[in-house]
C-alpha positions as CSV (number, residue, x, y, z in Angstrom):
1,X,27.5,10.9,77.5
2,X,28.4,9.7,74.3
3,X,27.0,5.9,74.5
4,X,23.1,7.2,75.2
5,X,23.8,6.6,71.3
6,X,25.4,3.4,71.0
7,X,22.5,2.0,69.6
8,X,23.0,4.2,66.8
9,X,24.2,2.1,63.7
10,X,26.6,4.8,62.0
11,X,26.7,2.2,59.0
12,X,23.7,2.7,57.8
13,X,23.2,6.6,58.0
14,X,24.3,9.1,56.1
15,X,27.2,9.9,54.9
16,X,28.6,6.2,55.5
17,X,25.5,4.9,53.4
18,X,24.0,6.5,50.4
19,X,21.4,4.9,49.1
20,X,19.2,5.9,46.2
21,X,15.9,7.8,47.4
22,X,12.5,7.9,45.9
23,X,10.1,10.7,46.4
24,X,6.7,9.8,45.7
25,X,4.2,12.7,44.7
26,X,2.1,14.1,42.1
27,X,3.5,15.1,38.5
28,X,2.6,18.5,39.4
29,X,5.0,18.8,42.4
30,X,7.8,16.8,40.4
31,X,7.2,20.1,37.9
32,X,7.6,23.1,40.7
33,X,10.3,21.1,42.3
34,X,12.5,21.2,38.3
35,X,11.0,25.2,38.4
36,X,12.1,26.2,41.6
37,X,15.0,24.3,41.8
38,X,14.4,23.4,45.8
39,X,12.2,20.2,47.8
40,X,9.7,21.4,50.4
41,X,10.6,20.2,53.8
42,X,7.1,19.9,56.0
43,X,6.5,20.2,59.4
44,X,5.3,16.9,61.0
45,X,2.7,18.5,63.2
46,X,0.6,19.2,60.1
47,X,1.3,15.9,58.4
48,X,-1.8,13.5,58.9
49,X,-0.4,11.1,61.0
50,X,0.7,13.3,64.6
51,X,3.0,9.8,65.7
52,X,5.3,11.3,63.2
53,X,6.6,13.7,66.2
54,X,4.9,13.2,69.1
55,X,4.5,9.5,70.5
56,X,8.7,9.6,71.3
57,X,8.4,12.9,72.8
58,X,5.0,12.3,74.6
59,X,6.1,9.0,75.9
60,X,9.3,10.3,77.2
61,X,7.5,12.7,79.5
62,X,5.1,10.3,80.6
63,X,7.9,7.9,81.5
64,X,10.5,10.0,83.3
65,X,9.1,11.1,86.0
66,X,8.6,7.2,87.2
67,X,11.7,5.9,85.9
68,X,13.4,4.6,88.9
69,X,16.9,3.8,87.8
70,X,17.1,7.6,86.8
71,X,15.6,8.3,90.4
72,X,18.2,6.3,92.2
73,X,20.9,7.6,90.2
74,X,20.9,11.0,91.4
75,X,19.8,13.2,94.9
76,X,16.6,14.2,95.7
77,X,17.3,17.5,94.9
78,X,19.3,17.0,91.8
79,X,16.3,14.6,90.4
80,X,13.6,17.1,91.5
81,X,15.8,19.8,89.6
82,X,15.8,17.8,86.6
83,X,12.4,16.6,85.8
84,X,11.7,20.4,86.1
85,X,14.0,20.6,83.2
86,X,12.9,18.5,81.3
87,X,9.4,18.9,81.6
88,X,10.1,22.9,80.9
89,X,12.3,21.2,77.6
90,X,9.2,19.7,76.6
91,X,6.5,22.2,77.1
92,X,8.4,24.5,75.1
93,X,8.9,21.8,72.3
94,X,5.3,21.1,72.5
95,X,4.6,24.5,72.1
96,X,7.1,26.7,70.6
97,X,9.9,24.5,69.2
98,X,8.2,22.1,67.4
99,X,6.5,24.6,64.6
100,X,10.2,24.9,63.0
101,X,10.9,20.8,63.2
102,X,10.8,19.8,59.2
103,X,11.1,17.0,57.8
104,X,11.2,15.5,53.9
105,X,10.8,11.8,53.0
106,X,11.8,9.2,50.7
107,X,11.8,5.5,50.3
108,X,15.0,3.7,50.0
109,X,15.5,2.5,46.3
110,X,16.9,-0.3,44.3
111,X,18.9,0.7,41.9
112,X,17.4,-1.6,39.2
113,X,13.4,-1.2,40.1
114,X,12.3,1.3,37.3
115,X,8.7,0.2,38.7
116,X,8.5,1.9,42.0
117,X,6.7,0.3,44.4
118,X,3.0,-0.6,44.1
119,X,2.1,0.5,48.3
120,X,4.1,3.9,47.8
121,X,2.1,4.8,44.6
122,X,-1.0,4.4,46.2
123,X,-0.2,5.9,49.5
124,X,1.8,8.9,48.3
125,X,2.1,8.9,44.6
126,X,-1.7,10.3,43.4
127,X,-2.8,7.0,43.3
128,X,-0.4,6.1,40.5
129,X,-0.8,8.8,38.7
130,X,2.2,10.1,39.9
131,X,6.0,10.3,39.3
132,X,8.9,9.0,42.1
133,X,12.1,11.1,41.8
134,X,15.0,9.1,42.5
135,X,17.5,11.2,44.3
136,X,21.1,9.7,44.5
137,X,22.8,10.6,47.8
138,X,25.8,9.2,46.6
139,X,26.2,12.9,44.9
140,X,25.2,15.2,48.2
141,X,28.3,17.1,50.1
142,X,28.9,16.4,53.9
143,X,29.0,19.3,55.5
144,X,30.3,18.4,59.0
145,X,28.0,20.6,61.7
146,X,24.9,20.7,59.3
147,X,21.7,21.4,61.3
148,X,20.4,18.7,58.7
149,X,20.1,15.0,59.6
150,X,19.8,12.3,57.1
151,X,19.3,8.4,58.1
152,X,16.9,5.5,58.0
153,X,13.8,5.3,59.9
154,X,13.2,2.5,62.3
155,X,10.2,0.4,62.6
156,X,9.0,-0.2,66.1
157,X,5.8,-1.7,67.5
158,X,4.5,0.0,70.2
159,X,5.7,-2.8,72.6
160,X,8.9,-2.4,71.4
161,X,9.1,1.7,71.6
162,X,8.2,1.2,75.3
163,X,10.9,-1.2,75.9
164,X,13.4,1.0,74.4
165,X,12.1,3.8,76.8
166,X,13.4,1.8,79.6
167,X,16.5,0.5,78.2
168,X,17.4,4.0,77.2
169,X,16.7,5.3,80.6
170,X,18.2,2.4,82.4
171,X,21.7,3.5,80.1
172,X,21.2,7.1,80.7
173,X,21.0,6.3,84.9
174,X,23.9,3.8,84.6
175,X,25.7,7.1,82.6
176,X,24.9,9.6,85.7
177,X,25.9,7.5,88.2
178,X,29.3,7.6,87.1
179,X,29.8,11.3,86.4
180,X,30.3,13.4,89.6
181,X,28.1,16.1,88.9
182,X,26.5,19.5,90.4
183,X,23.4,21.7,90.5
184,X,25.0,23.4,87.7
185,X,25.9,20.5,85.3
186,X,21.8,19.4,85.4
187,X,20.8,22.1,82.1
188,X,23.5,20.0,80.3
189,X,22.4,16.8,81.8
190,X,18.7,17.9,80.6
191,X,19.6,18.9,76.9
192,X,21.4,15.7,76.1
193,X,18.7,13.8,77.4
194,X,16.1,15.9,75.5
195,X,18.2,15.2,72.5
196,X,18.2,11.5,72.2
197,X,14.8,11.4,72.8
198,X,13.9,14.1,70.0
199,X,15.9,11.7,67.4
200,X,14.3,8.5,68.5
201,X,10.5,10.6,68.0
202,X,12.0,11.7,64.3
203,X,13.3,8.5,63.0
204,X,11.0,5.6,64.5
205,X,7.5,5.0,62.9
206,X,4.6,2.3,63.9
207,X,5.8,-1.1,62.2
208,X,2.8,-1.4,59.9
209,X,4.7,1.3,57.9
210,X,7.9,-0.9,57.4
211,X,7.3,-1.6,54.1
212,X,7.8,1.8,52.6
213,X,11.9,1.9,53.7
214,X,11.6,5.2,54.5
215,X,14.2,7.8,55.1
216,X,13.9,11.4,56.4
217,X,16.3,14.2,55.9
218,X,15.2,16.4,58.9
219,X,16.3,20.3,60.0
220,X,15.7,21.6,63.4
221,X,15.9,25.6,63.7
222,X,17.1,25.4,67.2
223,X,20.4,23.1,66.1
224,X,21.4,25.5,63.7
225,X,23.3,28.0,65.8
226,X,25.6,29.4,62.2
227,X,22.0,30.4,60.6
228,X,23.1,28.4,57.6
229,X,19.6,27.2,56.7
230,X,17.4,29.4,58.7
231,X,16.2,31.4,55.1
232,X,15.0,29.1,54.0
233,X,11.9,29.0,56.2
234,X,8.4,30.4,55.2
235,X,5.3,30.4,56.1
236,X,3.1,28.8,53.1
237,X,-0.4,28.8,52.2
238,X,-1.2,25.3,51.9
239,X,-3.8,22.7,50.1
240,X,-5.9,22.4,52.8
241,X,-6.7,26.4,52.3
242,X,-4.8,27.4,55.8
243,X,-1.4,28.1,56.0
244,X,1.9,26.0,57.2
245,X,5.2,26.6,57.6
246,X,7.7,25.1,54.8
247,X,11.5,24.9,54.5
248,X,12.6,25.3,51.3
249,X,16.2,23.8,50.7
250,X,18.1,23.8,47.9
251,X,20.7,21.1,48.1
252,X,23.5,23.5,47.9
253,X,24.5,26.8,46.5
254,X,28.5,27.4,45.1
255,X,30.7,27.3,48.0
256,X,34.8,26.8,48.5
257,X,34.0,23.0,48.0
258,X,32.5,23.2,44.3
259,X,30.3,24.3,42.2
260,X,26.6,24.6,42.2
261,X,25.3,21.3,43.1
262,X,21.2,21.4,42.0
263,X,18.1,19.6,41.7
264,X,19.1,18.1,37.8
265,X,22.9,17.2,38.9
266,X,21.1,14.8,41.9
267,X,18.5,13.2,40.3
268,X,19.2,9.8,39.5
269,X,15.7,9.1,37.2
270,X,12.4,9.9,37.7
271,X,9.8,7.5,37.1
272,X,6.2,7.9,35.6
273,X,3.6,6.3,38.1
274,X,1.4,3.4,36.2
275,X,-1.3,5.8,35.5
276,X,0.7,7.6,33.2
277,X,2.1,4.2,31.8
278,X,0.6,4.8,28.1
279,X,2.4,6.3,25.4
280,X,0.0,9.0,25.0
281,X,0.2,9.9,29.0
282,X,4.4,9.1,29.0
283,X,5.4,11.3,26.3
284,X,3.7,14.0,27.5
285,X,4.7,14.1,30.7
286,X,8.3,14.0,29.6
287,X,7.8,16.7,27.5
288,X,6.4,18.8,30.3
289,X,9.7,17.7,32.7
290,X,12.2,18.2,30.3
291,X,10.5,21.3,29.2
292,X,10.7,22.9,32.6
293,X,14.8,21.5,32.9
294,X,16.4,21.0,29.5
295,X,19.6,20.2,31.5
296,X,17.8,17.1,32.9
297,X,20.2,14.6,32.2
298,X,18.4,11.8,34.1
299,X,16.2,9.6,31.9
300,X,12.5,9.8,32.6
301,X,10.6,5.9,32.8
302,X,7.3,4.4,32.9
303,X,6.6,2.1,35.5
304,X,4.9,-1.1,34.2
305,X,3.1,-2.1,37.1
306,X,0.1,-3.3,36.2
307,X,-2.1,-0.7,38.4
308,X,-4.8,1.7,37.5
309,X,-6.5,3.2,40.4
310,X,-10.2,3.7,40.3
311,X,-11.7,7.6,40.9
């Protein structure tokens, strides 16, 4: 059932690609991430915007049930059996699975922009007074099997997330039809499905976004069967004064492959947001950075966009 992804572009995810990343946030976060040596992963469900997770997945269960070609594709019984599935699959996602989905984001970055870009600092980077570490993927390991995914996000208007409902059901239909299956092939049939539709929720986003370039490294608990990242979950108290659960991921400890590979040996440059853009502002926050890693290598810039944000 290998083509339900053929409209996967391998050439443009991760490992094939590897871009330079941008993670806009305050200089304060910048700081913990140099102390602790680790990037908090969040879980969509507490992000702002709940179409981060939960349009794919809610329009796929909306849409299965009266999706014809799937109907005509298999018996009575075996469709009856299915949707069951399916609609157990995402019940359980909706209420169980989905607390240990996280994700971490990024912007894709030219490699000569030392400026950032102006909609990111305002939207993510504390209103410019922020810094944008530039994270070069070109230096990450591929560990085949990792329960952590890292590709583009695609930029889809409603209208167009609809339409690829059907398209992916009509493939998935034409799929069954040629596979001679059984009552006890359906789980299967059902977790593949579930699958697809999961990725498409994680890496599509509203078109008005398209201008960020985003990218998402994303772990899902239930993928990682070899409990190689499973520590590095807590449970976080948060700014809002609840709590949330985090995954804390350190990009790699020492293995057979290498040595440590850390926060200072990835970063490409971090850059000072414009509200930090003075002399005074710059040289102090570089002093704080460099402070916190003295084995930073990367150089630390000021972007010169000519932005101050009003309090």
């Amino acid at each position: 059932m290998g083509g339900l992804w053929k409209d996967v572009d391998a050439s443009v995810q991760f490992p094939i690609k590897r871009p330079l990343l941008a993670h806009y946030t305050s200089l304060k976060t910048i700081d913990l991430i140099l102390q602790s040596k680790e990037v908090w992963f969040s879980n969509p469900l507490y992000m702002n915007d709940y179409e981060e997770l939960g349009y794919g997945i809610h329009l796929a269960a909306n849409y299965f049930p009266y999706a014809k070609s799937i109907e005509g594709a298999l018996s009575s019984d075996h469709h009856k059996m299915l949707e069951g599935l399916l609609r157990k699959m995402f019940g359980e996602f909706n209420n169980i699975n989905a607390f240990d989905v996280y994700v971490f984001c990024a912007s894709e970055h030219d490699p000569d922009n030392d400026d950032g870009l102006l909609s990111m600092w305002r939207g993510y980077g504390a209103g410019g007074k922020g810094t944008a570490v530039v994270i070069d993927t070109s230096k990450l390991r591929f560990r085949p099997g990792s329960p952590i995914t890292l590709g583009p996000v695609s930029y889809l208007s409603s209208t167009q997330r609809e339409a690829w409902m059907v398209n992916f059901c009509d493939r998935f239909a034409a799929t069954l039809k040629g596979l001679p299956l059984d009552a006890t092939d359906l789980p299967y049939v059902a977790t593949v499905f579930f699958e697809r539709i999961r990725q498409f929720a994680l890496y599509t986003k509203h078109v008005g976004f398209r201008e960020e370039r985003e990218w998402r490294a994303v772990y899902i608990a239930d993928r990682d069967n070899a409990n190689w990242c499973k520590h590095f979950i807590e449970v976080r108290h948060d700014e809002r004064g609840g709590v949330a659960p985090k995954f804390k991921f350190q990009f790699l400890t020492e293995d057979a492959n290498g040595p440590t590979l850390g926060i200072p040996e990835v970063i490409h440059k971090i850059i000072l947001g414009p509200g930090l853009a003075s002399d005074l502002n710059s040289t102090a926050a570089r002093r704080l950075l460099l402070a916190t890693s003295p084995t930073l290598g990367a150089p630390i810039v000021a972007s010169t966009t000519p932005y101050r944000a009003h309090s």
